[in-house]
N, C-alpha and C positions, 0 to 999 in steps of 0.2 A: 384387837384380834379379829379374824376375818373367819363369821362362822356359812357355812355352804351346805347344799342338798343336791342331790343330783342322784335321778334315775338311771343305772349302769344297764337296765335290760339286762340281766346278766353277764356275766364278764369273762367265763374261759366255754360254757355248755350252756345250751337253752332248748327247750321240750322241741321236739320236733313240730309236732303240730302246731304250737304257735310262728313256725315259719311258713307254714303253707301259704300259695300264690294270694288268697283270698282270707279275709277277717271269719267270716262269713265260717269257711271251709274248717278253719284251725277252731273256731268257737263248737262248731258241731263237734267234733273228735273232743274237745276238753269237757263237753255236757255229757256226752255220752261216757266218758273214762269215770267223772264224778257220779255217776249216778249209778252205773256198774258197782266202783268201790262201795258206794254207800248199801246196796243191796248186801256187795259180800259181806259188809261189818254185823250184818243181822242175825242173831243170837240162833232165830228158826228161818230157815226158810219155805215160805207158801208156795203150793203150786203156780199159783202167779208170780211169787219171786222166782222161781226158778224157769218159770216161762220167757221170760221179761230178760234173765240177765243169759239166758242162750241167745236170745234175740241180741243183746249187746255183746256178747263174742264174738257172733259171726259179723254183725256191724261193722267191729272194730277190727277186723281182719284178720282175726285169729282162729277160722274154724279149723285149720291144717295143722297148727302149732299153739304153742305158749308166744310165742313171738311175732307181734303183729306189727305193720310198718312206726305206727304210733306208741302202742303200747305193749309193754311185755304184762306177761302174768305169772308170776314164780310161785310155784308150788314144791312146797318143803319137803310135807309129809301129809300124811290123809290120802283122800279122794276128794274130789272137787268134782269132775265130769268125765264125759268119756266120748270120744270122736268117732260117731260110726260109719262104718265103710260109707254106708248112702248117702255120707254127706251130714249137714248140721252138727248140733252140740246137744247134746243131756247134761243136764244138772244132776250129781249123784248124790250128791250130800246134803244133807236135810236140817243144817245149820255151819253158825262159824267154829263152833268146837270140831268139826269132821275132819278140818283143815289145814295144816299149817302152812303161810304163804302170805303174798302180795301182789297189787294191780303198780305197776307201775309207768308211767312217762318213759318216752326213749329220748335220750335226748340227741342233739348232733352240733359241731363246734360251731362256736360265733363266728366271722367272717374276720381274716386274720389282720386285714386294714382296719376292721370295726373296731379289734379290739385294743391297738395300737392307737384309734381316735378318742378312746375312753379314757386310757391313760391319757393323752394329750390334754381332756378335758381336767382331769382329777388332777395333772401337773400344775398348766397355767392358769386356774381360780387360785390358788394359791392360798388354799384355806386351811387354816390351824385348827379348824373340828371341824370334818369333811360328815357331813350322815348317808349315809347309801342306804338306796333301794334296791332292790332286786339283785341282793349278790346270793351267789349259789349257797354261800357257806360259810365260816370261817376259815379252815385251810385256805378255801380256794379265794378271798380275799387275801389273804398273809402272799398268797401264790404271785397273786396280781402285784400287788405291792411291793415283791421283794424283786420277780424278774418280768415284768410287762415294763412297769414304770422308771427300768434303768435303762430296760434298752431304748426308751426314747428318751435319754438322758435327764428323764424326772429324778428326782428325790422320793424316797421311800418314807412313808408315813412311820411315826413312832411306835405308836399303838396302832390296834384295826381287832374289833369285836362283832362280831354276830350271835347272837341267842338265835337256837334254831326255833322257828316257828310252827304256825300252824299251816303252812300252805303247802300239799302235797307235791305242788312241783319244784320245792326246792326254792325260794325266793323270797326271802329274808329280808330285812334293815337293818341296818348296823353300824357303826361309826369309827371313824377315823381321827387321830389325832399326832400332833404335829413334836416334837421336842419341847418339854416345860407343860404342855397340857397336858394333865394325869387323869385316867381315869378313875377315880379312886374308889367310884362303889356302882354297882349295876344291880336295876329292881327287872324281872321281867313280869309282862299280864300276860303270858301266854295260856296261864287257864283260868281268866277270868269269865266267868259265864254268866251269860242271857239268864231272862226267864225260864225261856224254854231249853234250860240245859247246856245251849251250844256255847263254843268258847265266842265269846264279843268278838274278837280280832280276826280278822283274814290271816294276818302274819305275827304279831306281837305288837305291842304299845313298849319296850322298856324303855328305861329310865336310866341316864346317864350321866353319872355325878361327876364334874370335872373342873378340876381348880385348875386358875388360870397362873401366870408367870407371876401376877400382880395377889396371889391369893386369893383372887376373888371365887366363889363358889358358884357354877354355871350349870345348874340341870337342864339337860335334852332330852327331850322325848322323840322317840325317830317312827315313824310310821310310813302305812303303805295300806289306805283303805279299798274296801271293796270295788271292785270295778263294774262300771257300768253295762259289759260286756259278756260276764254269763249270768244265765237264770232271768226271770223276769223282771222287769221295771221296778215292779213293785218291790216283789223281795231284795233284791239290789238297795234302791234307795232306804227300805228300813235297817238291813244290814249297816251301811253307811250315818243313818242318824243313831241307833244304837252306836257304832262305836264312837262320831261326833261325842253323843253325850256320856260316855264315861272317860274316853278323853278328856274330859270339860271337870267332870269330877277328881280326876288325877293330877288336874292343875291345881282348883280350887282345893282341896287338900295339903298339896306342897306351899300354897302361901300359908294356910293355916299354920302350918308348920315353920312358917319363920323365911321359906326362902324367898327372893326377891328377884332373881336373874334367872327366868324359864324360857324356854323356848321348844314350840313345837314346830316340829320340820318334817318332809318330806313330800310324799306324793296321795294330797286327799280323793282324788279321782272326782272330785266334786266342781265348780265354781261358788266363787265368795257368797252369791246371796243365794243359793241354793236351800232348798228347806232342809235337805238332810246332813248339812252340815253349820244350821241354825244354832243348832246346843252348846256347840264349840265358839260358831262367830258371836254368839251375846254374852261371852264372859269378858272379863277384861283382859282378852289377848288382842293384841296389835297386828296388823298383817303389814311387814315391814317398807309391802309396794307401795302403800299409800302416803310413805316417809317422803318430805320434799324432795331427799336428796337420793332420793329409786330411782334409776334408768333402766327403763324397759326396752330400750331402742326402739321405740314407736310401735312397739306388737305387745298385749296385754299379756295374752297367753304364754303356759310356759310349755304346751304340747304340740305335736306336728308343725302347723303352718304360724301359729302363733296367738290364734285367733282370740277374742274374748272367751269365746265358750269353751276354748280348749287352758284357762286358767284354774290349771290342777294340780302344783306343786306351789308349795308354803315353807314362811319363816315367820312364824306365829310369835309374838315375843310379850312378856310381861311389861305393861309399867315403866316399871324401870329401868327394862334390859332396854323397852322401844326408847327411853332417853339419852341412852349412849350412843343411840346410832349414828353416826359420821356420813354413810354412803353405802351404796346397794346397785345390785345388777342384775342381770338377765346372762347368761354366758351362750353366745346360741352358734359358733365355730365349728360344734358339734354336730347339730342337727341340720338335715336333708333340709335345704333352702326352698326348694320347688323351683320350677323354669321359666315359668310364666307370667311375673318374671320372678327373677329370683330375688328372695325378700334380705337378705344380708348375706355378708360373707363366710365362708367357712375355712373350713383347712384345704390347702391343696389339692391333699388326698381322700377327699368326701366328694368322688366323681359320682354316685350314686346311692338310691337309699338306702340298698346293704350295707354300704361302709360307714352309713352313720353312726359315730358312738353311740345314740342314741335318739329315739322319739323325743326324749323332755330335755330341756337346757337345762342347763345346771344355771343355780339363782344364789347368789351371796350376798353379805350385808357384813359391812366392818364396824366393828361395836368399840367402845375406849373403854374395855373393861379388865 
């Protein structure tokens, strides 16, 4: 069987502000949206709170309306603020009970080449348990699957699951599976929690119980760690070894328990010897690049250009599971080559970075299981 991971960047909508011209540009509008929400979620608000999140509606370009280019703010019922004539925002309500409503993402459609290159990707790997990152939903995976991938004369996946997560804009892991792969039972961690209360996961850890053609019993675990890209360095990389190491505990639990065939997969946002994904790389999981019979096409990495440091998507495998392996890849058709020169080939119709299916290749490994 041929199991695969591949970062879809989403597959029919994707937040606006993470399309803006610049990283820079679209990371500002996502820190300022998080930190807004998190103020409104506050039981009281202080005069500081209330100072702090007028200063982030007008930011966010909403002082005219509820509807700002990035974000919308939907108010139910209550009071929340009031817009006066002379311009700015007032905060009226003096906690989250005054209110009833939401901050939300706007989003705007993926690029319609891009998202005909994604299905191309998710066709020709040709994998019997596909795991996705960054899909919107469930529907809107069933969506993809049922009419993206015919009209480029793919085959439609059997199954396709998403548990919704913890990540306010929508962008989920979830898996995909082929005819004869069942998924017979789904564990989610979507509240497993820290210390300090918050849920571990950016998006979910679940757990994907699936027996093969041959009976054999295959648990997946699909992930999508913290990115390096909002908040500080620091809180980032603890985020990331926190969930490292209860992933690490999810595993060693499931051998406990008898099973033998694990595999974690998808997009760690980390590199292999990185410290915050230490707790995960010293248990006995396998990273399936290091199999003799892994082709990388000459580029380590599985992000942008290909680089070492950009090796941030995995097929983490048990033991046992790393003893069936047959053979491994890299799939990178999909992604933006660069010009200078250009590092492999892709589809035709990947004239530019917009129309890339995606930042991350997609990476598979055929197992004799």
């Amino acid at each position: 069987m041929r199991l695969a991971a591949f970062n879809v960047e989403n597959l029919f909508d994707r937040a606006k502000a993470m399309n803006l011209e610049t990283w820079a540009e679209g990371r500002k509008v996502l820190e300022q949206f998080a930190e807004l929400d998190k103020r409104l979620g506050q039981v009281t608000y202080s005069p500081a709170d209330k100072a702090r999140m007028a200063e982030l509606v007008v930011e966010l370009g909403m002082e005219k309306s509820d509807t700002g280019p990035f974000v919308i703010l939907r108010r139910n019922r209550g009071n929340l603020l009031k817009r006066p004539r002379t311009g700015g925002v007032v905060i009226t309500a003096n906690g989250r009970f005054d209110w009833v409503g939401s901050l939300e993402l706007r989003d705007e459609p993926v690029d319609e080449e891009a998202m005909r290159n994604t299905a191309r990707v998710m066709h020709d790997i040709e994998a019997d348990v596909l795991g996705v990152v960054e899909a919107e939903s469930r529907p809107v995976l069933w969506a993809f699957n049922n009419q993206i991938l015919p009209a480029i004369d793919g085959k439609p996946y059997r199954q396709a699951m998403v548990i919704d997560g913890n990540d306010d804009r929508g962008i989920d892991v979830g898996i995909m599976t082929r005819e004869k792969y069942v998924i017979d039972m789904m564990r989610s961690h979507v509240d497993d929690r820290g210390a300090n209360g918050d849920p571990v996961f950016s998006r979910d850890c679940p757990e994907y119980y699936i027996t093969t053609p041959r009976g054999t019993k295959l648990v997946v675990l699909v992930n999508h760690f913290k990115s390096k890209g909002f908040g500080s360095a620091q809180s980032s990389d603890a985020r990331r070894k926190a969930q490292a190491a209860r992933v690490a505990e999810i595993y060693e639990q499931l051998l406990s328990a008898g099973f033998e065939h694990i595999a974690v997969i998808g997009d760690l946002n980390d590199t292999p010897d990185s410290a915050p994904l230490a707790p995960l790389m010293q248990t006995s999981l396998k990273d399936a690049f290091v199999h003799p019979q892994f082709d990388d096409g000459g580029y380590p990495g599985t992000f942008g250009l290909g680089n070492a440091d950009n090796k941030i998507d995995y097929l983490l495998l048990s033991p046992k599971l790393f003893e069936t392996v047959e053979r491994g890849g890299v799939f990178r058709k999909g992604v933006w080559p660069g010009s200078r020169p250009k590092r492999w080939d892709t589809y035709p119709q990947v004239t530019s970075p917009e129309q890339a299916a995606s930042d991350h290749a997609a990476i598979w490994v055929d197992l004799d299981i």
